[in-house]
C-alpha positions, 0 to 999 in steps of 0.5 A, spaced: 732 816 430 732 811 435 728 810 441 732 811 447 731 804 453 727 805 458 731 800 463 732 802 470 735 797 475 732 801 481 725 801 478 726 794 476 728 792 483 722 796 486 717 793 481 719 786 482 718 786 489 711 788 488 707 782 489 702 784 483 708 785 478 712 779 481 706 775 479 705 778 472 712 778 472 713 770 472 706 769 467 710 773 462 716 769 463 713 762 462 710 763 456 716 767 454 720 760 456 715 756 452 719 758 446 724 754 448 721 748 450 724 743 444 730 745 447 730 740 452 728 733 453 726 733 460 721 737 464 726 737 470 731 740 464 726 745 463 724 747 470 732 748 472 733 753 466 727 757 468 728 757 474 736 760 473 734 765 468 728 767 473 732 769 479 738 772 475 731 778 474 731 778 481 736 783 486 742 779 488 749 780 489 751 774 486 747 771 481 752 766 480 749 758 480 750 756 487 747 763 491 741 762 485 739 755 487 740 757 494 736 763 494 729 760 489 731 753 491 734 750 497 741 747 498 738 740 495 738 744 488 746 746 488 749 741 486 743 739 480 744 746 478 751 746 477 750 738 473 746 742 469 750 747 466 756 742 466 753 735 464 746 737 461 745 735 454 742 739 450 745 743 444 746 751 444 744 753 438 737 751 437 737 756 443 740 761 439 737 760 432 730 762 436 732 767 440 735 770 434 728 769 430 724 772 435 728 778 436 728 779 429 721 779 428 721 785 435 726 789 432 730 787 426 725 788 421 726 796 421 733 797 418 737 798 424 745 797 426 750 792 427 755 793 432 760 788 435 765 789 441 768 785 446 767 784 453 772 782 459 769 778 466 773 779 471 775 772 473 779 769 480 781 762 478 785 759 473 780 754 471 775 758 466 774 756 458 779 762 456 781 766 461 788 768 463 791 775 465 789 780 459 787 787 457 781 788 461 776 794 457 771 794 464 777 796 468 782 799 463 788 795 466 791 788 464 787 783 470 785 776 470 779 774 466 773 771 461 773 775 454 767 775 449 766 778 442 759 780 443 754 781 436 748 787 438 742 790 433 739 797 434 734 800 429 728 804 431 724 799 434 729 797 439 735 794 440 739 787 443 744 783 442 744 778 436 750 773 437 757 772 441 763 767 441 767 766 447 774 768 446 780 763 447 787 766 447 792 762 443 795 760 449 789 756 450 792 751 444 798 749 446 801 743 450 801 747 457 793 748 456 791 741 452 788 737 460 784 744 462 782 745 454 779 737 454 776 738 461 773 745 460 770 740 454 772 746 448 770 743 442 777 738 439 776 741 432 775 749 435 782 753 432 785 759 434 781 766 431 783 773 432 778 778 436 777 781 429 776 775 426 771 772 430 767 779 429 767 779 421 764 771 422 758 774 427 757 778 422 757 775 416 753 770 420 748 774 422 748 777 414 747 771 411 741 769 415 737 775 414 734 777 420 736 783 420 737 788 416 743 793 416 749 795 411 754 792 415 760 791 408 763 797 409 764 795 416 767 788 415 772 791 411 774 796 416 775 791 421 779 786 416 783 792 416 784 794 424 787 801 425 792 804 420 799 802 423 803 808 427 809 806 425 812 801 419 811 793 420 818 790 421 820 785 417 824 781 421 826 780 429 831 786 431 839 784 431 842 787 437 850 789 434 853 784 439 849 779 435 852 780 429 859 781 431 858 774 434 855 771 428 859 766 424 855 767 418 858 773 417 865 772 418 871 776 419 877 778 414 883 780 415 885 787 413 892 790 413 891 797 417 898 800 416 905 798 415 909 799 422 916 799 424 916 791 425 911 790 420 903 792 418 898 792 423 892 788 422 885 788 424 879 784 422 873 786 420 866 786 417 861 789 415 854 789 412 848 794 410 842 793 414 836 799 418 838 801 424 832 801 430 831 803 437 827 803 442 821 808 442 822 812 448 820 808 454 816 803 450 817 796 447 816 798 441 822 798 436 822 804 431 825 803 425 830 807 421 834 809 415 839 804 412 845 804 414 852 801 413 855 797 420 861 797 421 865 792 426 872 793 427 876 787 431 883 789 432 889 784 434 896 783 436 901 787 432 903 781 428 908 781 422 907 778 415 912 774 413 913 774 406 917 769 401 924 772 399 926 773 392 
């Protein structure tokens, strides 16, 4: 059985502002922090990271870069902070690789679990790496925001997230997006992947690695096969019966009705055999049907037919 957490974030909160355990607090994390070191060229680097993951422990009501520096720092720290995050050069995954070594050596040497689910930020502007308005989890409405695939073990000996890959929607690989994907600085050779298939890659990924012990393929091919359809997958984009009638591919013939008084009645006429559809209830989906014969009839002018004489 797992061991349940013991995090409070009220305790948390009254635990830091005990000037004893904020002090032991900061010693913990600087020799956690130097972990991490030769992740970044420069001691002005170092203290700037630091000092960001610091003081997102800390109580504030927005833990975003400007109130961060703001609060820990001075307003002479702002704009160094936000250079950081957006110029800074230092690699990532350096920083992932020993984070995943040293979670492994804390709780993923026991068997355990992997688990993927993704994860929506609610987001105001426009201008964030990925974000447009889509369904949101945490709100349970479609909303403006970020979404990410999060990796995450959990065994015996604890629990934590492993890995993660932002998700960019497919509109993000079009022209209209092509100046805002070069200025959020996306990857050039980064290509478009279904949620489900970012999770099969952390997963596989941390598989490979073998830093963490699960059975995870039955769970692959689970996510490779999605949930069971409801209704059948159409094979073509539904034909309204206007658009048939109107559909020169498919031409009309003439047709003799009945012999009237002055001559035989005409039509024209075509037809073909296809699957009816409909609309299920109120909702967008179209729902197929079985296979019918569409007969279109077209009546004319009384006309007569004059036939060569004898």
């Amino acid at each position: 059985m797992m061991n349940p957490t013991m995090f409070d974030p009220i305790a948390l909160e009254n635990w830091y502002f005990d000037d004893e355990n904020s002090l032991l607090l900061q010693t913990e994390l600087e020799k956690y922090f130097h972990n991490y070191l030769p992740c970044f060229r420069s001691e002005p680097q170092r203290k700037l990271i630091q000092t960001f993951i610091t003081e997102l422990l800390i109580p504030l009501e927005r833990k975003s870069i400007e109130p961060v520096a703001l609060h820990f720092s001075g307003e002479k720290y702002v704009r160094p902070m936000q250079q950081f995050f957006s110029r800074s050069p230092f690699e990532e995954q350096p920083l992932l690789d020993i984070y995943q070594e040293l979670l492994s050596k804390q709780v993923g040497q026991a068997p355990g679990m992997l688990s993927v689910d993704d994860t929506c930020f609610v987001k105001k502007g426009k201008h964030s790496a990925g974000v447009k308005r889509q369904y949101c989890g945490r709100l349970g409405k479609t909303e403006n925001c970020q979404s990410g695939v999060f990796l995450a073990f959990a065994g015996d000996s604890g629990h934590g997230l492993a890995d993660y890959e932002l998700y960019l929607p497919q509109e993000w690989f079009g022209e209209d997006f092509a100046q805002l994907y070069k200025e959020r600085h996306i990857p050039e050779e980064k290509t478009f992947s279904t949620k489900n298939d970012i999770a099969i890659r952390l997963l596989n990924q941390a598989v490979h690695s073998g830093l963490f012990q699960s059975p995870v393929g039955w769970l692959r091919c689970g996510i490779r096969r999605g949930r069971p359809r409801k209704y059948p997958a159409l094979s073509a984009k539904p034909v309204s019966v206007r658009e048939i009638a109107e559909d020169s591919s498919v031409p009309l013939e003439t047709i003799v009705l009945a012999e009237g008084v002055k001559g035989p009645i005409l039509a024209q006429r075509k037809y073909i055999r296809c699957y009816s559809c409909r609309k299920d209830r109120n909702r967008s989906h179209v729902k197929s049907g079985p296979k019918i014969w569409l007969y279109l009839r077209k009546y004319t002018s009384l006309q007569l037919l004059k036939f060569p004489k004898t």
